[in-house]
C-alpha positions as CSV (number, residue, x, y, z in Angstrom):
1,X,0.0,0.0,0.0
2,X,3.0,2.1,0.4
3,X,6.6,2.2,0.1
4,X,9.2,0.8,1.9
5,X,11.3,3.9,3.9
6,X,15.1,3.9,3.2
7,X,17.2,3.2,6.5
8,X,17.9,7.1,7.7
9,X,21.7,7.8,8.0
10,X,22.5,7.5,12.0
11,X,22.9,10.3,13.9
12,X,22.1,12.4,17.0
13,X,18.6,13.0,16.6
14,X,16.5,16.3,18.0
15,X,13.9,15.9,20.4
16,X,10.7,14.5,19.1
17,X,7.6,16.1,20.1
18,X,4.4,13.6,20.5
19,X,3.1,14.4,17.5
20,X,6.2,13.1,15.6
21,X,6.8,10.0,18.3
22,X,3.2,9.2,17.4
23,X,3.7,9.6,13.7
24,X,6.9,7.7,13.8
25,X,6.0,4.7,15.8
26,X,2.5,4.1,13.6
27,X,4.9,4.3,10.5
28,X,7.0,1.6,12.0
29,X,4.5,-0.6,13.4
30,X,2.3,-0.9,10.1
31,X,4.9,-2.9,8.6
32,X,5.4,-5.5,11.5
33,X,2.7,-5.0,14.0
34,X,4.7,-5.3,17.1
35,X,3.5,-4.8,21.0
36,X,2.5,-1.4,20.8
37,X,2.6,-1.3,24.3
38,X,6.5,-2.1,24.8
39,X,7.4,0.3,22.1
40,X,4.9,3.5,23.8
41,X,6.9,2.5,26.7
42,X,10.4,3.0,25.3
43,X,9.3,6.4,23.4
44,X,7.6,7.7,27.1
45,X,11.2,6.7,29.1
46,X,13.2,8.1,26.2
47,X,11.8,11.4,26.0
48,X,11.4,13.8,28.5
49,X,8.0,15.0,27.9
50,X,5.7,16.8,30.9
51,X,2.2,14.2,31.9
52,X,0.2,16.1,29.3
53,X,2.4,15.4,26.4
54,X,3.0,11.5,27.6
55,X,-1.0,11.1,28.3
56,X,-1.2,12.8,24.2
57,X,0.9,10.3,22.5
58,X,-0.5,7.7,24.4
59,X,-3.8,8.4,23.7
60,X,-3.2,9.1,19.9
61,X,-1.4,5.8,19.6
62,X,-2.9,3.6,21.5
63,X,-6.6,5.5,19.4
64,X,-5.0,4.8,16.3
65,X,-3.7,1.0,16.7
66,X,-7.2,0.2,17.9
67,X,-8.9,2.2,14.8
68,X,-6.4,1.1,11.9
69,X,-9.1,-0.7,10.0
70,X,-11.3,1.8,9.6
71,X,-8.7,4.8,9.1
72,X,-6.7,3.0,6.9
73,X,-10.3,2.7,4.6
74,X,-10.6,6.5,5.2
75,X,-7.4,7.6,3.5
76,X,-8.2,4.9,0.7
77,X,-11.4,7.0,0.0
78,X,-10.5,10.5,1.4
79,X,-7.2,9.8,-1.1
80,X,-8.2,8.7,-4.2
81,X,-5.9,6.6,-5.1
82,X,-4.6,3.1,-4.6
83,X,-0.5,3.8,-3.6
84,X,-0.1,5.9,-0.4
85,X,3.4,7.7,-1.6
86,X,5.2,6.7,1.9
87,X,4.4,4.7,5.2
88,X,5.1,8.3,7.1
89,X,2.5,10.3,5.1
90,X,0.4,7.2,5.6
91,X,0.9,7.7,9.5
92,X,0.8,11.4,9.5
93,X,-2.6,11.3,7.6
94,X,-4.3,8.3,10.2
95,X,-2.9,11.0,13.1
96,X,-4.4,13.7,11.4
97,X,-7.9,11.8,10.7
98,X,-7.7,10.1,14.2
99,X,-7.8,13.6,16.4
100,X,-10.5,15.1,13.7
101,X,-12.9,12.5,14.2
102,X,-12.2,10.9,17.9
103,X,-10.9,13.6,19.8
104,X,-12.0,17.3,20.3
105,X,-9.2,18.9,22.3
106,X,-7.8,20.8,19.2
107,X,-9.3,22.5,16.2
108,X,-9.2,20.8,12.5
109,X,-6.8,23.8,11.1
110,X,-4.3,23.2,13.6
111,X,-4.2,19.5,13.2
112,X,-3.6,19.9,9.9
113,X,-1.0,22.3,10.2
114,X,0.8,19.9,12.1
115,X,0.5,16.5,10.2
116,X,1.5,18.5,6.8
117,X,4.5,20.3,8.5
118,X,5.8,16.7,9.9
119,X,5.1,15.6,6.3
120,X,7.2,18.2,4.7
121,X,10.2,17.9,7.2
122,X,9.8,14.3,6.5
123,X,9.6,13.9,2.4
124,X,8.8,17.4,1.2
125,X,6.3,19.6,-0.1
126,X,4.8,16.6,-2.7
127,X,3.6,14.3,-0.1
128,X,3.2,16.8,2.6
129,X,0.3,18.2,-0.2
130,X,-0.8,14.7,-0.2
131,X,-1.7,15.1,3.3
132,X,-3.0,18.2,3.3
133,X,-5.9,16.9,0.4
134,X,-7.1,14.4,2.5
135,X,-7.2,15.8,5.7
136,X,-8.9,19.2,4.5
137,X,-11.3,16.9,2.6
138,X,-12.2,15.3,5.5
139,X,-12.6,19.3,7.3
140,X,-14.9,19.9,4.6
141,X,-17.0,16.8,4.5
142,X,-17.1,15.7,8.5
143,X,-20.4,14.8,8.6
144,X,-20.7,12.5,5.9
145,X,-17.7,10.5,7.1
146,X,-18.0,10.2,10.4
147,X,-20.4,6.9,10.7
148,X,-19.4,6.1,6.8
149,X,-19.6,2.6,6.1
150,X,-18.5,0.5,2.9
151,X,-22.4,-0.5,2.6
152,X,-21.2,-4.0,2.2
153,X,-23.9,-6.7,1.6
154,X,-20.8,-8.6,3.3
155,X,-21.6,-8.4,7.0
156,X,-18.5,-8.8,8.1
157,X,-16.4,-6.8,5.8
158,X,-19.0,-3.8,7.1
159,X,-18.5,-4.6,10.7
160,X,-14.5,-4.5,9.8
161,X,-14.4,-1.2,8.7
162,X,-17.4,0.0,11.2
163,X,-15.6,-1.3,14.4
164,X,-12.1,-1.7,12.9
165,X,-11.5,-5.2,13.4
166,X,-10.0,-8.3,11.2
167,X,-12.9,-9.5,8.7
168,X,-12.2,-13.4,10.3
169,X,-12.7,-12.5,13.7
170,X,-16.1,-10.7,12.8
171,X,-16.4,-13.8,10.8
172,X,-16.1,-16.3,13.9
173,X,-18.5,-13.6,16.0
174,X,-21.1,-13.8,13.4
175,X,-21.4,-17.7,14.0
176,X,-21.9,-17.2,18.0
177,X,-23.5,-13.7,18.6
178,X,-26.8,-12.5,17.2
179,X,-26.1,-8.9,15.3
180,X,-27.1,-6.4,18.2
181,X,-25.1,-8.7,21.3
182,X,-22.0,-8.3,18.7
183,X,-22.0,-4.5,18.1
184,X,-22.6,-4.4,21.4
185,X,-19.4,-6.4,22.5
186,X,-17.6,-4.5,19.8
187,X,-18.2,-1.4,21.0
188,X,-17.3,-2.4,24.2
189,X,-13.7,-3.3,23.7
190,X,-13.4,-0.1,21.5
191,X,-13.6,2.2,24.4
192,X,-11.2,3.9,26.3
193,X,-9.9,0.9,28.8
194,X,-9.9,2.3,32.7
195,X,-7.1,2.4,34.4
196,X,-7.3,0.4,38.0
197,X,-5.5,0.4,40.9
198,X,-5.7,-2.2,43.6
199,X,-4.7,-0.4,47.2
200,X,-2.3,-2.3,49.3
201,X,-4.5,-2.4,52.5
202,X,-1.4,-2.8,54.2
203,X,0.0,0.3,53.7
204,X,-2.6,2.4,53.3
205,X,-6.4,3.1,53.1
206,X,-8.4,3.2,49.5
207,X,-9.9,6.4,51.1
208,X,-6.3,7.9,52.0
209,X,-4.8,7.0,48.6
210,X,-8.0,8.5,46.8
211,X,-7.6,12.1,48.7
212,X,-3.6,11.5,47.7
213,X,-4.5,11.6,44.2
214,X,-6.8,14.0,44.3
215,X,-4.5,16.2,45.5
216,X,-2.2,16.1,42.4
217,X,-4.9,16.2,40.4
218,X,-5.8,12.7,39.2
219,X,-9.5,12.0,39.6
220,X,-10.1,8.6,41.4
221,X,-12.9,6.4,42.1
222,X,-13.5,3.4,44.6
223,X,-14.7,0.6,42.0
224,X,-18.2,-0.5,42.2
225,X,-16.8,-3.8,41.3
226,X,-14.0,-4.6,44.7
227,X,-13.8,-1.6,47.3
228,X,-10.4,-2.5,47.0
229,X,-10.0,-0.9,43.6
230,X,-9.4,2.9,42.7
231,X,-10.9,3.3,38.8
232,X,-8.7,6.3,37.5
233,X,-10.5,8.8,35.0
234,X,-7.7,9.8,32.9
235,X,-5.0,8.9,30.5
236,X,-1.7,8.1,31.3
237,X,1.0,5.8,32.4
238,X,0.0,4.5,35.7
239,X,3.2,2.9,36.2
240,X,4.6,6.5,36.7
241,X,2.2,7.3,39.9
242,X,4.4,7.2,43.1
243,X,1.8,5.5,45.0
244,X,2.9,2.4,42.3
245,X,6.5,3.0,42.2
246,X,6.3,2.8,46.2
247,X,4.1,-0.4,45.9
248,X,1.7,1.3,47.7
249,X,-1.0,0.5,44.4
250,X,-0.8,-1.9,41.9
251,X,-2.3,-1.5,38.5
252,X,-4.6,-4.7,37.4
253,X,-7.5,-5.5,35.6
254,X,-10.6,-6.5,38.0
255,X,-10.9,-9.9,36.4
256,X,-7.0,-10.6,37.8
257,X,-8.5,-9.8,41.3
258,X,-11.4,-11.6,40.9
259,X,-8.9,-14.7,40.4
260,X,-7.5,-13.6,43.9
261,X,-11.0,-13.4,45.4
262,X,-12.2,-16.9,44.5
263,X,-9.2,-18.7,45.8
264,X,-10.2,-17.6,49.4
265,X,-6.7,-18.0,51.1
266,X,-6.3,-19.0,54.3
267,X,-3.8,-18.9,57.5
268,X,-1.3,-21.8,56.8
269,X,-2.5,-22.6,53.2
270,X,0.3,-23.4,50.3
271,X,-1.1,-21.9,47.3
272,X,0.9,-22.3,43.6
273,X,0.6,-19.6,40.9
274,X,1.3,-21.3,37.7
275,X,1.3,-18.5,34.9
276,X,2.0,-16.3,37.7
277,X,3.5,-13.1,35.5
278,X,3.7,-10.0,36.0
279,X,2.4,-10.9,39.4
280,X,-0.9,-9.3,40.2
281,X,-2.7,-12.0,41.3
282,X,-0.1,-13.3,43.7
283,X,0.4,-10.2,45.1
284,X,-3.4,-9.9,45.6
285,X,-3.7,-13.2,47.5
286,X,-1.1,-12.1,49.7
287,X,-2.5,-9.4,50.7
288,X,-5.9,-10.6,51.7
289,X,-3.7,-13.5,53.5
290,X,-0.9,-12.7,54.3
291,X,-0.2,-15.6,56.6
292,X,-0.5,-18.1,53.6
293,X,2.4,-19.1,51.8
294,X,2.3,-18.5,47.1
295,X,4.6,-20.0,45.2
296,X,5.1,-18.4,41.8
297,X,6.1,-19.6,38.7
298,X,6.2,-18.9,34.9
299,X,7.3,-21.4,32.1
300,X,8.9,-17.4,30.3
301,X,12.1,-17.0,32.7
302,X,11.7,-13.5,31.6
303,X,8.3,-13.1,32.6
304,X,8.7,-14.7,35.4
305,X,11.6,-11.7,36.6
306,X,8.8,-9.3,36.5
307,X,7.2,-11.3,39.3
308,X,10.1,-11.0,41.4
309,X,10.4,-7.5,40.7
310,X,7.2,-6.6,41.8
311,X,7.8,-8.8,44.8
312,X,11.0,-6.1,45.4
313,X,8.6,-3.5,44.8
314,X,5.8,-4.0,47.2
315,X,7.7,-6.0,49.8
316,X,6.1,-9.2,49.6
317,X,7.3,-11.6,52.2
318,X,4.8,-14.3,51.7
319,X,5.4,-15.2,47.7
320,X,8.8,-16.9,46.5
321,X,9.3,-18.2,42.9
322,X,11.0,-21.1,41.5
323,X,11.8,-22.2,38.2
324,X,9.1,-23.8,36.0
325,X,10.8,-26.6,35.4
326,X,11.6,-27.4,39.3
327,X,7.7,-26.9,40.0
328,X,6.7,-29.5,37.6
329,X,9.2,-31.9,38.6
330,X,9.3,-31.6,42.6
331,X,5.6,-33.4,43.1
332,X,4.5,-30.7,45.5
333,X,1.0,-30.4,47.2
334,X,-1.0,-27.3,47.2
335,X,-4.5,-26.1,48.6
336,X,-4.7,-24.1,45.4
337,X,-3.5,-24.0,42.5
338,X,-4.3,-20.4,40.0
339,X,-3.5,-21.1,36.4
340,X,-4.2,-18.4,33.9
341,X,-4.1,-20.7,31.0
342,X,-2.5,-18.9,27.5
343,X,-5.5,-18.3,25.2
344,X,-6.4,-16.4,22.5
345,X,-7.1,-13.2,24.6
346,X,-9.9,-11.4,23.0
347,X,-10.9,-10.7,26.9
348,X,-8.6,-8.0,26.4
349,X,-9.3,-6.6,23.1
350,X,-10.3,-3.1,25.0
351,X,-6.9,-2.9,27.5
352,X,-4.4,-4.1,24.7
353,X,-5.6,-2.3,21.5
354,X,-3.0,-4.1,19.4
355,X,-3.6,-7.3,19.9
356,X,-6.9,-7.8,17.3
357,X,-4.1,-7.0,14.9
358,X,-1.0,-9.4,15.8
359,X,-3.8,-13.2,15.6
360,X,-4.0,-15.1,13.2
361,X,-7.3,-17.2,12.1
C-alpha cells in the first residue's frame, strides 16, 4: 500500500515532540505490528515530555492501533488513489484523521497544520500536499464521514471497517453472537480501557490513597466492582504514579482480582501460581492473607523476573518463585492452585488495542 522507507543515516537526533513519536511509531508498526505497548513504553522513558504530552501520544497511539481498520479505509477513500506515496505520510494522515474525528481537544486547522508540516520535514512539499488533500477533505465533509460505512452486503467486511477489526474474527463472531449482542461487544472493547488500581491495605487506606491523588490532580474512584479498587478517570502511564513506584497501588484488571477473590486464602494454606507473571494475582492473594504461603512460577524466565520484581517492589514476604521446570518436577502439594491458562485473549481486546491485529485465524 505504500513504500518501503530507506534506512535514515544514524545520527544524533532532536527531540521529538508527540506528534512526531506518534507519527513515527504508527509508520514503523504498520509494517510488522509489534507490542504497541513495549514500544509507547520506550518512546515515554526516552523522551522527557511533561504528563500532558506523555498522556497525548499515548492516547493518539494507542486510538490509532485500535482504529487502523477503519482509518486505513478512510485515507483509501479520502485519497483517491490506490498507492499511499510513503508509510510516514500514511501515518501522518491516520494521526491527522484520528484527532479530527475521535478527539476534540484541538481545532481541525491546527491538526492539519501539524500532520503537513511533519510531512514536509519528512519527504517534502509533494507528499506533505498529499496530506494536506485528504485531511482538509475530510474538514470539509465531516459529517458524511463520520459513521461512513462500505455499505457492504458482506456483513463482516462492514462490521470490519465500522468497528475496525480483522474480517475473520467478525467472521467467527457472526457464528456465536446475534447482530445487536456483537455490536454491542464490539463497541465495548473499542472504548477507552480504565485504568485500575488495587490499594495495598497494608499500607494504606483506598480512602487515603483517593484524597492522595486528588490532591495532584488525578480524579479517582472506589470501583463499584471490589472496594479495594481505585478506577482512575484519565490517561496516562499509571506505572509513573508514586503510589505504584512505592508499591503502595498496583495496576490490574478487576478480572485478575477476581482470580484472587475466589481462591479464598487462608492462615497456613500453600497456594501455587502457575502462569503467575507479571504478578498481580499473587500479590493480591497475599494481601488478603498474608499468613498463607504462594509459590510463583512462569514457564517465560523473563516473565517470570517481573514477578520478582514486583515482589522487590511491594515487599512481599509471603510469595517466592521457583523455576518452571523445578515446580513440575518436585511433586508438590497445594490447597490451590491459580492457572491463567494462555488463550487467544480477545478478553482484552479493550486494554491491549493491538492485539486484534498481531492473531492469526
Amino acid at each position: 500500500m505504500y513504500k518501503s522507507r530507506t534506512a535514515a543515516t544514524k545520527k544524533e537526533r532532536p527531540p521529538l515532540t508527540p506528534r512526531e513519536a506518534v507519527v513515527e511509531t504508527y509508520s514503523r508498526w504498520i509494517d510488522n505490528h509489534f507490542r504497541i505497548d513495549l514500544s509507547a513504553q520506550k518512546t515515554i522513558e526516552r523522551w522527557d515530555w511533561e504528563t500532558r504530552d506523555r498522556a497525548f501520544f499515548l492516547e493518539m497511539i494507542y486510538g490509532i492501533v485500535r482504529q487502523h481498520k477503519r482509518i486505513e479505509w478512510l485515507i483509501r477513500r479520502l485519497g483517491g488513489q490506490k498507492d499511499v506515496p510513503h508509510a510516514k505520510a500514511y501515518a501522518c494522515a491516520a494521526s491527522g484523521i484520528y484527532q479530527m474525528l475521535f478527539l476534540d481537544r484541538v481545532p481541525d486547522f491546527a491538526i492539519v497544520d501539524s500532520a503537513v508540516l511533519i510531512a514536509r520535514r519528512a519527504h517534502g512539499p509533494a507528499v506533505a500536499g498529499w496530506v494536506n488533500a485528504i485531511l482538509r477533505r475530510l474538514g470539509r465533509e465531516r459529517d458524511q464521514w463520520v459513521n461512513a460505512s462500505p455499505g457492504s452486503q458482506d456483513k463482516s467486511f462492514e462490521l470490519s471497517i465500522k468497528y475496525s477489526y480483522p474480517a475473520w474474527m467478525l467472521e467467527r463472531w457472526l457464528r456465536q453472537m446475534q447482530n445487536k449482542e456483537l455490536e454491542n461487544f464490539l463497541t465495548w472493547n473499542n472504548r477507552r480501557p480504565r485504568i485500575n488500581l488495587r490499594v495495598n491495605q497494608q499500607k494504606t487506606s483506598v480512602a487515603e490513597l483517593k484524597d492522595v491523588l486528588s490532591e495532584n490532580g488525578i480524579r479517582a474512584d472506589i470501583s463499584e466492582i471490589d472496594p479495594n479498587f481505585l478506577v482512575i478517570q484519565q490517561t496516562r502511564n499509571p506505572d509513573t504514579l508514586k503510589s505504584v513506584k512505592d508499591g503502595i497501588a498496583t495496576v490490574q484488571d478487576h478480572a485478575q482480582g477476581l482470580v484472587a477473590r475466589l481462591v479464598q486464602p487462608t492462615k497456613g494454606e500453600k497456594i501455587l501460581d502457575l502462569c503467575a507473571a507479571p504478578g498481580g494475582k499473587a500479590g493480591y492473594i497475599a494481601e488478603i492473607c498474608p499468613e498463607c504461603s504462594i509459590i510463583a512460577t512462569d514457564k517465560d524466565p523473563l516473565r517470570l523476573q517481573s514477578v520478582e520484581n514486583l515482589i522487590r517492589r511491594v515487599g512481599y514476604s509471603n510469595i517466592t518463585t521457583l523455576p518452571y521446570d523445578e515446580i513440575l518436577s518436585n511433586r508438590n502439594t497445594y490447597d490451590a492452585i491459580v492457572i491463567d491458562a494462555p488463550c487467544t485473549g480477545t478478553g482484552v481486546l479493550a486494554r491491549r488495542p493491538d492485539l486484534r491485529w498481531r492473531r492469526d485465524p
